[in-house]
C-alpha positions in Angstrom: 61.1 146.3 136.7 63.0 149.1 135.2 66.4 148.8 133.8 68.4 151.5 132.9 70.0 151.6 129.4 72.0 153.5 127.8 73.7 154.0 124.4 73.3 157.1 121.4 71.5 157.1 118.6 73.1 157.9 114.8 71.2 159.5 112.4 72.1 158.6 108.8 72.1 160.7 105.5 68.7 158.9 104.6 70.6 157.8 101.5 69.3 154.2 102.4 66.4 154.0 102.4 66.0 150.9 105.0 67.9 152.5 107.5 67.3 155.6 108.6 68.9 155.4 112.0 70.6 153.2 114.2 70.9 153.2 118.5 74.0 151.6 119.5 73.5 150.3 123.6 76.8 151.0 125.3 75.8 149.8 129.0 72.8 147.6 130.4 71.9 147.9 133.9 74.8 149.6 134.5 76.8 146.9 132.4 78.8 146.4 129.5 77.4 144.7 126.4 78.9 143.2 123.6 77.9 141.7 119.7 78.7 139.1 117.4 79.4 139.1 113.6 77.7 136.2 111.9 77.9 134.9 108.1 76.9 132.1 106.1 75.2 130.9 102.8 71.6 130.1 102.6 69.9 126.7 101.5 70.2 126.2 97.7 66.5 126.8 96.6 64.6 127.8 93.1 68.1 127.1 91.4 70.4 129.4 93.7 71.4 130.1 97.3 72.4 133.8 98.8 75.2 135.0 101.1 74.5 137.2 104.1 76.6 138.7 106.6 75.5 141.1 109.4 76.3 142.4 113.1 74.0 141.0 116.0 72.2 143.6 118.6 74.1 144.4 121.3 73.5 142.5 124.7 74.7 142.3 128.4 77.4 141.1 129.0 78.5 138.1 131.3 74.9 137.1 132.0 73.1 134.8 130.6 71.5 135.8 127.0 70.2 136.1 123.3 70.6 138.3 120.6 68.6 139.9 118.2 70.2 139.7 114.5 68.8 141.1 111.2 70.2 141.6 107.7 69.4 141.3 104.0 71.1 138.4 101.9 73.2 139.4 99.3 71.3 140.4 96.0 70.7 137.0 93.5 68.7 136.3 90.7 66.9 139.1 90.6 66.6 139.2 94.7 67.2 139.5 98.0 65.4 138.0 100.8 65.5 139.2 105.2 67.1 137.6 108.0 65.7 138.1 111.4 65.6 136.6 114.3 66.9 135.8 118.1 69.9 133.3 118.6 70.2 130.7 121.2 71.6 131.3 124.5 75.3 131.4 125.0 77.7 128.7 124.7 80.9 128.9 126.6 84.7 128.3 125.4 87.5 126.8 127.5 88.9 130.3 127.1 86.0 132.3 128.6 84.6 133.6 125.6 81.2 132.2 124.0 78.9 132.3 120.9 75.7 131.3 119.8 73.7 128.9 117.3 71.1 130.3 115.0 68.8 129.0 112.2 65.8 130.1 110.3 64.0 131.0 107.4 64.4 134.0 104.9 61.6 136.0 103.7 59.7 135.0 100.9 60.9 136.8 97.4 62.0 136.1 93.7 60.1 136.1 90.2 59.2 132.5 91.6 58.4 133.0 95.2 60.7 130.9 97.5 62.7 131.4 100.6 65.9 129.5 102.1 66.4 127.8 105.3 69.4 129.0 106.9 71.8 128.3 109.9 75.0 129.0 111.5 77.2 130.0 114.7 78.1 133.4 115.7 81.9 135.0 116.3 83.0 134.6 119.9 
């Protein structure tokens, strides 16, 4: 089944070298779509934890869903580790809004190799 989608893509400066682009959705199947800011602290492991902060991907909008989220923790001991994954489905407010749960595990980095368990709840 084909769906349409729609959105732009922004081409950066390639001054980072992680990113050289980003496609921002504005509509899915003809409808709106929406994101979620999400923070939190990792698990205290090899004698530190990391801070992390990102954006999830964009998805429709009052259907049920996921989202995709990605970011880098901040930059500790020497490191930095990923974040990626897919949340759970939505979870409704009194007030018609929602968010999401999410947990994982970072990417393995650091003099000593480790990672960190994380979890958390997205904005609504």
């Amino acid at each position: 089944m084909k769906m349409p989608i729609y959105g732009f893509m922004y081409s950066s400066d390639d001054s980072d070298p992680l990113h050289a682009h980003q496609l921002f959705i504005t509509s899915w199947d003809s409808g709106p779509v929406h994101v979620h800011p999400f923070r939190g602290v990792t698990s205290f492991d090899a004698g530190h934890a990391h801070g992390y902060a990102g954006t999830t991907e964009p998805a429709p909008s009052g259907v049920p869903h996921t989202h995709r989220y990605f970011t880098f923790t901040s930059f500790d001991d020497g490191h930095h580790h990923e974040i990626s994954s897919i949340t759970g489905p939505a979870i409704s407010l009194p007030d018609g809004r929602h968010y999401h749960e999410f947990k994982g595990t970072t990417t393995v980095n650091g003099a000593t190799p480790h990672s960190h368990r994380y979890a958390g709840k997205t904005g609504s």
